[in-house]
N, C-alpha and C positions, 0 to 999 in steps of 0.2 A: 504494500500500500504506500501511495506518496505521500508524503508529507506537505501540507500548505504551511506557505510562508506567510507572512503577513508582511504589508506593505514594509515596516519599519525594517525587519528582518530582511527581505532583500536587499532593500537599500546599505545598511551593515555590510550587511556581503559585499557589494557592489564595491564600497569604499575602500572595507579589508583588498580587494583584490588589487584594486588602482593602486600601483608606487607614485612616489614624492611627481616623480617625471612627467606622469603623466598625467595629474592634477594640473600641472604647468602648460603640456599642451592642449588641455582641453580650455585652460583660461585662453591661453593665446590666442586660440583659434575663437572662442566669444568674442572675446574684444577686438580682435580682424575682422569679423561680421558687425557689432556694433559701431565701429570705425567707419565702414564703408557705409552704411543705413546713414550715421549720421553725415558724414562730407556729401553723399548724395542729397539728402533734405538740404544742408546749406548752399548747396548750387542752387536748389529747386528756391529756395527764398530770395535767393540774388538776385537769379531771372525774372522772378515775381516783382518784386521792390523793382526793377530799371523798370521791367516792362509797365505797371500803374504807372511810373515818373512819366515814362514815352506818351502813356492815355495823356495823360493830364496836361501835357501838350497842344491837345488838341481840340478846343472849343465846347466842340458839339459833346463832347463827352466829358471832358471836366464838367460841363453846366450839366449831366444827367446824373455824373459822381457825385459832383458837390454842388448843392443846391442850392447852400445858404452863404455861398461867395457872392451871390449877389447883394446880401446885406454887407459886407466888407465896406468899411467906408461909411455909411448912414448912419446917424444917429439913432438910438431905440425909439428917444420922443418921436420922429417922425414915422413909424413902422407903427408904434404899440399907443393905440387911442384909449385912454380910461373913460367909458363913459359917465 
């Protein structure tokens, strides 16, 4: 008859059997994968920030982006009536 492990028992195992070396490549090799996710995300935002800068350029679409550049420059009294 087999015996069943329980979660925590494998894991034990799994640990006992890893040497020092190899705890080291298994980090190395995470943080190569988390390295490259993150430099990849930091291109993806660069592009993103030029390319808004590039919109906002251009009229018709700064006025759709930012709506309330049209108040830039007015005074509230003249916008906001108390009745």
């Amino acid at each position: 008859m087999k015996q069943v492990l329980s979660a925590k028992q494998r894991k034990k195992i799994h640990q006992q059997r890893l040497k020092q070396s190899d705890w080291y490549d298994l980090f190395i090799h995470w943080w190569d994968q988390w390295l490259r996710i993150l430099s990849k995300s930091l291109v993806v935002c660069v592009i993103l920030c030029i390319l808004f800068q590039l919109l906002l350029l251009q009229p018709q679409v700064r006025k759709w982006l930012c709506p309330v550049e049209e108040l830039e420059g007015i005074p509230y009294s003249t916008k906001i009536t108390i009745p």
